[in-house]
N, C-alpha and C positions, 0 to 999 in steps of 0.2 A: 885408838880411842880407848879410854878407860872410864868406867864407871865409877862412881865417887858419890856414894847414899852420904844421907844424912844421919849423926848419932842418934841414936832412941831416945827420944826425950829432947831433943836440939834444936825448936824450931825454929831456932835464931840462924842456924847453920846456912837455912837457905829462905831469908826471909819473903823473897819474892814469891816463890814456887807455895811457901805457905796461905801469903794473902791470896792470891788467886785459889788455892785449895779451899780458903773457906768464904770464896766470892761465891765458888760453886757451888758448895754446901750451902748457905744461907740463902740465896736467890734461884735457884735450881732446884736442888735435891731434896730441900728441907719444906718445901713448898708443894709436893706430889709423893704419893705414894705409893712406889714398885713393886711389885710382889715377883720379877724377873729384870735380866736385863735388858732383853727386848722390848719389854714396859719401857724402860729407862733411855732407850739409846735415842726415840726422837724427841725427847722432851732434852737431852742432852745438844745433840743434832741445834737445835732451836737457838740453844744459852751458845752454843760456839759462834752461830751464825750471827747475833746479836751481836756477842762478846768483842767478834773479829769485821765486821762490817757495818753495824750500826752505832755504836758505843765510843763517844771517843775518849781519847784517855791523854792525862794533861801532859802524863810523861812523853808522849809523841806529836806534843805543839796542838790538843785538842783534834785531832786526826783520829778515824779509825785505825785500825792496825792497817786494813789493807789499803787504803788512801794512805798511810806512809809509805808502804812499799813500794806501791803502785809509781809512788812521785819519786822514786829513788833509781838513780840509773845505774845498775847493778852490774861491771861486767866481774862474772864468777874467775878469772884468773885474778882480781884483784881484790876480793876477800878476802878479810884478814879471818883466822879463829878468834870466836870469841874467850874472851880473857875472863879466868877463872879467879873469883873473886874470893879472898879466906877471912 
């Protein structure tokens, strides 16, 4: 495995990881205010839970994330890596 950041300045680099970066900001973080991260981590806890089992998302057929996986018969010897997108 290797790590591969994104350039300073590049949020085009990894456009996904951004828009979810600022789903959380805007409907999470921007919305309460932490003075620790203990403060932070069930009001985060919360937006995951939402995020990944109430929320569906159109890229996944209107599915939550985990109602897709759930519906996916996964055997792990026939996983591919996922493919690294430039």
């Amino acid at each position: 495995m290797q790590l591969d950041f994104s350039r300073p300045g590049k949020p085009t680099d990894n456009a996904t990881i951004e828009s979810f970066n600022a789903s959380v900001r805007r409907e999470c973080l921007s919305q309460h205010y932490f003075s620790t991260l203990a403060e932070a981590q069930p009001a985060l806890r919360a937006y995951q839970d939402d995020f990944n089992k109430q929320r569906p998302h159109s890229t996944l057929g209107q599915k939550t994330p985990a109602e897709f996986f759930a519906g996916r018969n996964v055997n792990a010897d026939t996983v591919e890596a996922p493919k690294r997108v430039a």
